[in-house]
C-alpha angles and dihedrals in degrees: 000000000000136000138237108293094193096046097041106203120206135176133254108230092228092065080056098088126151096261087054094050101046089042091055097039085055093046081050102050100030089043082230091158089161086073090074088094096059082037089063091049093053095043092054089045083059095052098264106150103167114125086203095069100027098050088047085059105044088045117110080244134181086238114187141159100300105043113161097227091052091050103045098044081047090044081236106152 
């Protein structure tokens, strides 16, 4: 549910497109956690390369409201 406190991890605004940010504000508000992986895909179609993110998404989870990489790409805190 967290990430790591001691390697911060932000985003860089142009992976921020408007297809991230409407897939993760659905996965938000429908709780449809098994969308990450199609979360992943858009992120690195954007230009994310962080194996942080991505492998979180990608992860069998658990994936819950909260999730770090739904509130950071939302600027949720």
């Amino acid at each position: 549910m967290f990430g790591n406190p001691f390697r911060p991890i932000t985003t860089n605004h142009s992976w921020l497109t408007s297809g991230v940010v409407a897939l993760a504000t659905d996965i938000y508000q429908d709780r449809a956690f098994d969308r990450m992986p199609i979360l992943a895909d858009a992120l690195q179609d954007a230009g994310c390369d962080s194996a942080d993110i991505l492998g979180h998404c990608r992860s069998n989870g658990p994936h819950v409201r909260g999730c770090w990489v739904i509130d950071l790409l939302l600027g949720k805190e």
